[in-house]
Kinemage of the C-alpha trace (Angstrom):
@kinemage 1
@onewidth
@group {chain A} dominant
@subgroup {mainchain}
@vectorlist {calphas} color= white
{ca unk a 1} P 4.833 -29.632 4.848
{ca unk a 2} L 7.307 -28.623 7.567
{ca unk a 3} L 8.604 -25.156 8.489
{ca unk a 4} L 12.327 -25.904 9.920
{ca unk a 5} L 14.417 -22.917 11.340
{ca unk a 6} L 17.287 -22.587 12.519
{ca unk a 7} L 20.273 -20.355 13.368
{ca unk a 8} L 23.551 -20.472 13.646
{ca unk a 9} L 25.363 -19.080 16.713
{ca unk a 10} L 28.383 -17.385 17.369
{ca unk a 11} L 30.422 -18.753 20.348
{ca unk a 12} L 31.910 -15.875 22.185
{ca unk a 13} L 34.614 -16.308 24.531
{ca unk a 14} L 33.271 -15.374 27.685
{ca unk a 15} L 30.293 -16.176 29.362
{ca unk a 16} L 28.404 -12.643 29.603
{ca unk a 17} L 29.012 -12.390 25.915
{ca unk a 18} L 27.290 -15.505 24.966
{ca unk a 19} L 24.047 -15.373 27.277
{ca unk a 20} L 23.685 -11.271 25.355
{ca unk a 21} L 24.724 -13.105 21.750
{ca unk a 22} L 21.988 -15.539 21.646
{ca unk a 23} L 19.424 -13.050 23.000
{ca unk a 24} L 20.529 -10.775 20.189
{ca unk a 25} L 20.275 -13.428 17.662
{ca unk a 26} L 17.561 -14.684 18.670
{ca unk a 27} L 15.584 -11.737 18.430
{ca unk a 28} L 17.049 -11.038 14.765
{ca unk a 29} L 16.034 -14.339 13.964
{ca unk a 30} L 12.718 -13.914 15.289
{ca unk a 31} L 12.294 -10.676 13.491
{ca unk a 32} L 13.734 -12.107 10.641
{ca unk a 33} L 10.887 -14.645 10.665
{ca unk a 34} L 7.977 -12.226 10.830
{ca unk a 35} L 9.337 -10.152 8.132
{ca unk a 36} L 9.780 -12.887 5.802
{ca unk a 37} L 6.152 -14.237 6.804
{ca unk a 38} L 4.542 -9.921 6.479
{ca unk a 39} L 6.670 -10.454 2.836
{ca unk a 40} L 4.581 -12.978 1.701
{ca unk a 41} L 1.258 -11.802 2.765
{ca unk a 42} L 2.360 -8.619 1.347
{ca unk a 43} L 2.802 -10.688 -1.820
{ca unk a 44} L -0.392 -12.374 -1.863
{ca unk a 45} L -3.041 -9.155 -1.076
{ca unk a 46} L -0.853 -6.927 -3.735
{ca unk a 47} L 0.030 -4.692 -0.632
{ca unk a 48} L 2.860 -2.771 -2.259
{ca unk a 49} L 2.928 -0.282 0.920
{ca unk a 50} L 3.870 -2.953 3.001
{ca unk a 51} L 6.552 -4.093 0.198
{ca unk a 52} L 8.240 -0.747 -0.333
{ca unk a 53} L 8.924 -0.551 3.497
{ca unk a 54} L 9.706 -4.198 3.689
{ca unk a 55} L 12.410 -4.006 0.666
{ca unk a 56} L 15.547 -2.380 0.495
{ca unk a 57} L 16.041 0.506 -2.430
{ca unk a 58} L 19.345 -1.506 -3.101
{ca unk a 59} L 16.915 -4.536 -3.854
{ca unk a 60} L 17.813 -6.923 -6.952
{ca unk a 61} L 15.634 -9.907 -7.014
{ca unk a 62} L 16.244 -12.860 -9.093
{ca unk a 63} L 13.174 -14.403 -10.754
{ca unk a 64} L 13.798 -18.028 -11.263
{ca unk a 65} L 13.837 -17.920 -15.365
{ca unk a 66} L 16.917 -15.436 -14.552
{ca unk a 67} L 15.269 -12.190 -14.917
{ca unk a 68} L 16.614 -9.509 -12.792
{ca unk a 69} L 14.439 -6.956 -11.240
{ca unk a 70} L 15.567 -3.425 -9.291
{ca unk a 71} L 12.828 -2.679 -6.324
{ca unk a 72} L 10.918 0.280 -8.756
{ca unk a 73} L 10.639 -2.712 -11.225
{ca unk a 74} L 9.460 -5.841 -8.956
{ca unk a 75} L 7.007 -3.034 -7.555
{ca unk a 76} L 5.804 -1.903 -11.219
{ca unk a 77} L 5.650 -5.505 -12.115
{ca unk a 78} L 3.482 -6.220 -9.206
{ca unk a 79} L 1.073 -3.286 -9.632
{ca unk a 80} L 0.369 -4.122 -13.117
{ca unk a 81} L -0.559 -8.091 -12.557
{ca unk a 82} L 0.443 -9.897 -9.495
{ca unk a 83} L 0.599 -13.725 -9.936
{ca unk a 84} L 1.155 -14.706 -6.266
{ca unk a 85} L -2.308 -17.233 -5.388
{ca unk a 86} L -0.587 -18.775 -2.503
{ca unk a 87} L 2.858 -19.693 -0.854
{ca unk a 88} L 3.576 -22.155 1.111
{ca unk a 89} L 7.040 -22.692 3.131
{ca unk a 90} L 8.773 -26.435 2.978
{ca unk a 91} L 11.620 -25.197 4.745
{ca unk a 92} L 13.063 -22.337 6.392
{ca unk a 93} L 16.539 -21.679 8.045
{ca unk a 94} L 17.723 -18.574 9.215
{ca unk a 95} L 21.595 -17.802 9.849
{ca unk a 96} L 22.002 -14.344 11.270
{ca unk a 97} L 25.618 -12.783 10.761
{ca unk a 98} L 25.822 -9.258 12.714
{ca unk a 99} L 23.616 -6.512 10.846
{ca unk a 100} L 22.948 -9.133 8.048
{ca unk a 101} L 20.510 -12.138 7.745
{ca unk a 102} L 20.841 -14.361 5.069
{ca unk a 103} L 17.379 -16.961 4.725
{ca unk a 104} L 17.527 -19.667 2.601
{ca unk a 105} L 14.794 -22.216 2.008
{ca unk a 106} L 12.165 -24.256 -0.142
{ca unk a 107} L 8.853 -22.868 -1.320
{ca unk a 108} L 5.931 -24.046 -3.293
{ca unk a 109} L 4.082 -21.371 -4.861
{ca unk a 110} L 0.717 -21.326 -7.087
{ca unk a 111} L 0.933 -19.047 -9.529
{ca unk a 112} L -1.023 -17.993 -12.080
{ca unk a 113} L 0.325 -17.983 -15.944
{ca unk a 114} L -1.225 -16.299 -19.132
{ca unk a 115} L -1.498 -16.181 -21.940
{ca unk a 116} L -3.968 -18.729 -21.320
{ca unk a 117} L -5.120 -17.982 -17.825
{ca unk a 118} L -3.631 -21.212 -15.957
{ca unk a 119} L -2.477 -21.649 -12.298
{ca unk a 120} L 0.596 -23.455 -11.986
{ca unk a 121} L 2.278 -24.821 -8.750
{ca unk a 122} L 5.932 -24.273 -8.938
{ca unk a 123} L 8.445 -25.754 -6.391
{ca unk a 124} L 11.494 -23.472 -5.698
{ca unk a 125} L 14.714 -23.063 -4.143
{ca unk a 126} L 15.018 -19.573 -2.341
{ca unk a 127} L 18.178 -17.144 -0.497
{ca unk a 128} L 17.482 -13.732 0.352
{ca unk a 129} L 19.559 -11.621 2.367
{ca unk a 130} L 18.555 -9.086 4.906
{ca unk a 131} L 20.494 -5.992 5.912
{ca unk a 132} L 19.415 -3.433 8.392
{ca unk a 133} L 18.836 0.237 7.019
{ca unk a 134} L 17.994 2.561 9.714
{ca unk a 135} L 17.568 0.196 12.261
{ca unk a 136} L 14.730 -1.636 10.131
{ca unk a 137} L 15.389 -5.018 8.454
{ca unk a 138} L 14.981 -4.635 4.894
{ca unk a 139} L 15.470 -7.081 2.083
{ca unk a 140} L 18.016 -6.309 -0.051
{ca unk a 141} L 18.841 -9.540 -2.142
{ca unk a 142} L 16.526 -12.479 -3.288
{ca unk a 143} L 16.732 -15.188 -5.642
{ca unk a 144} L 14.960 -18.269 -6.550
{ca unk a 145} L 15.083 -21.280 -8.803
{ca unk a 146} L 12.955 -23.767 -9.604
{ca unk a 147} L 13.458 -27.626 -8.682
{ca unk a 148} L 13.262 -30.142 -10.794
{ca unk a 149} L 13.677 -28.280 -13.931
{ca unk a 150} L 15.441 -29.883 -16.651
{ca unk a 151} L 16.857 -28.563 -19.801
{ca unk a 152} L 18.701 -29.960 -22.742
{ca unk a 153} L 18.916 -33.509 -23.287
């Protein structure tokens, strides 16, 4: 599996400008990256702590089947069963835009299913978008759909 990022850069005009842009972006970027990564362990040991300070209140997050969850609900949802086993990121790229980060990428996640109790591995398409709140990156958008689905004929 391979973990690509990247970033795309403004080009300011002057030269003092650019050498403080990319520093700045970088550094979102980087942060960026560890939050997303802290969101997925968060995921995986049920820490819902580290969730409520990692997502936004604004939060709507877009289950591949459609379903649409508010933050209290994902959280709810999450204390009550969580079906994360593992996650693993195909690909990763990061385009920071100001106060905003929007991360779009590929995941494969093992899941587990019931009724009956059955893990399933489930390949999926992902964009999330990060704002900052109070200087802190939060997570205020997220959806996902799966790959290769088919439905219909």
């Amino acid at each position: 599996m391979r973990n690509l990022q990247s970033m795309d850069r403004p080009r300011p005009a002057s030269a003092s400008l650019v050498s403080k842009g990319v520093d700045s972006m970088a550094n979102g970027s980087q942060e960026i990256e560890a939050n997303e990564q802290a969101r997925r362990i968060a995921l995986l040991t049920g820490d819902l702590d580290k969730l409520d300070r990692l997502i936004s209140d604004r939060l709507l997050f877009v289950h591949p089947t459609g379903n649409v969850d508010t933050k209290a609900e994902f959280l709810a949802a999450l204390s009550r069963r969580n079906p994360y086993l593992s996650i693993d990121v195909i690909e990763q790229n990061i385009l920071m835009l100001d106060k905003t980060a929007v991360v779009a990428g590929e995941l494969s996640t093992l899941v587990r299913r019931d009724p009956p109790e059955q893990h399933v591995t489930q390949r999926t398409r992902i964009l999330c978008v990060w704002t900052q709140e109070d200087g802190d990156w939060r997570l205020v958008r997220y959806q996902s759909g799966w790959i290769g689905m088919r439905f219909g004929g």
